[in-house]
C-alpha positions in Angstrom: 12.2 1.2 -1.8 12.8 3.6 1.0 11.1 2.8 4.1 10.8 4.4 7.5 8.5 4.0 11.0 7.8 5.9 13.4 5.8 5.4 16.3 3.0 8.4 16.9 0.2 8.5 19.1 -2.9 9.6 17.9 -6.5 8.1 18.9 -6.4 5.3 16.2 -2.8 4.5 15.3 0.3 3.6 16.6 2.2 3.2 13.7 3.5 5.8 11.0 4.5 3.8 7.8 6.3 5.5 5.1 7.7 4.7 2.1 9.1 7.3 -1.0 9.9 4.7 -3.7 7.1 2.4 -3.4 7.4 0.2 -7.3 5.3 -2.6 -9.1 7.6 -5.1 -6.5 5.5 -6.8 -3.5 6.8 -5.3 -0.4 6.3 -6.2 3.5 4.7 -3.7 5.4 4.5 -5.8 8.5 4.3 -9.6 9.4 2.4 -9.0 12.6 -0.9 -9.8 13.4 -4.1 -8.0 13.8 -3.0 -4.8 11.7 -6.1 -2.3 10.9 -5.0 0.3 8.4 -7.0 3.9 9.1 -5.0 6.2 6.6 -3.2 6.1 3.6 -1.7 8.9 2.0 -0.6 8.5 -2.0 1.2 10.7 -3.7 1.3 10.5 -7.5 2.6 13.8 -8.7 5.7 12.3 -10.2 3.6 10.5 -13.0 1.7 11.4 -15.8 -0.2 7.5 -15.4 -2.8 6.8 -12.8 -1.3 4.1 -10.2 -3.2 2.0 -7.9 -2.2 0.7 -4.7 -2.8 -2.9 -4.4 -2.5 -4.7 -0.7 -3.2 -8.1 0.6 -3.8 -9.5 3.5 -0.4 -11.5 4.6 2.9 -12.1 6.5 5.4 -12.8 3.5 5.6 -12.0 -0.3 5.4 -15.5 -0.8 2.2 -15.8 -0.1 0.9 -13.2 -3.0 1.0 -15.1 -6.3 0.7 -11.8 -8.8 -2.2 -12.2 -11.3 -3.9 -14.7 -8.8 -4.1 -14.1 -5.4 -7.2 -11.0 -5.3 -5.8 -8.1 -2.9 -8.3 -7.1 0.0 -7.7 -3.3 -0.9 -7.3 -1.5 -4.0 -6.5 2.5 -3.9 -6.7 4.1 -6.9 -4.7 7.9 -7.6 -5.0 9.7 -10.8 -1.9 11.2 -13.0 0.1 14.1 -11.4 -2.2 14.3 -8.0 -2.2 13.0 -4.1 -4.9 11.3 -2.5 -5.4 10.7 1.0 -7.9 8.4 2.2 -9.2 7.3 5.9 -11.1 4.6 7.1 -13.2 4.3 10.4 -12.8 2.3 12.2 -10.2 0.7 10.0 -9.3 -2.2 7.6 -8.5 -5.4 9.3 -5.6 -7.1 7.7 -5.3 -10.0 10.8 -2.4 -11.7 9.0 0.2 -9.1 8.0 0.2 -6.2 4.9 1.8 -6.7 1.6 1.3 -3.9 -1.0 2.6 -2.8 -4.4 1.6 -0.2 -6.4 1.4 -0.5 -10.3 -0.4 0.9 -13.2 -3.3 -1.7 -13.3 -6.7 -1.7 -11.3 -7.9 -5.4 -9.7 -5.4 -8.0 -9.2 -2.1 -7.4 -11.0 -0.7 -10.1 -13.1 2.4 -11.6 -12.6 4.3 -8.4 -13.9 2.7 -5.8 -13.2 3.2 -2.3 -14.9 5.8 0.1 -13.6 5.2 3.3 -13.1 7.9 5.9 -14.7 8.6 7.3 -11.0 8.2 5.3 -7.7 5.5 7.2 -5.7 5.3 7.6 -2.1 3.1 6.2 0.5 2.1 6.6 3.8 0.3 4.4 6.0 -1.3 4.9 9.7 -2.1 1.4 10.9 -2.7 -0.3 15.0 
């Protein structure tokens, strides 16, 4: 994982989230409160697989259980492409933002697939 913020002011975000070498491992976005997510950018073209980007609605990894706990959002991004998508007025997460991406669609089990590249996200959230 390589992750980076920046602050950036545009009419619906705050926050610029990035990370190049998002894997199939539960990562912390942020443990604050009251996060909406407006745009997410995916980029894919590293893989010949389709990936999905799987996030849940909490403050710590610990409180994902893979392969039980059902993520509130599900982005899917075919083989070899970048998707961006954007959401008005946004995706409450009130709790915090975990994420992972992986190789299966729904709620990933408790090891979920890898992809043969890490992909890169980004992430505008308030």
């Amino acid at each position: 994982m390589a992750l980076s913020t920046t602050t950036v002011n545009t009419q619906v975000s705050d926050t610029r989230y990035k990370d190049t070498a998002a894997t199939n491992s539960l990562i912390l976005l942020t443990a604050t409160d009251s996060q909406v997510i407006h745009q997410v950018i995916i980029d894919n073209t590293a893989n010949t697989t389709k990936a999905y980007l799987a996030v849940w609605n909490s403050n710590s990894t610990g409180g994902v259980t893979l392969g039980t706990t059902h993520p509130g959002l599900v982005l899917p991004v075919e083989a070899e492409t970048s998707v961006e998508y954007a959401f008005e007025p946004g995706i409450p997460f009130p709790l915090g933002i975990v994420y992972l991406v992986s190789t299966e669609a729904g709620t990933p089990d408790s090891s979920p697939a890898a992809l043969t590249t890490a992909i890169t996200i980004d992430v505008l959230f308030a």
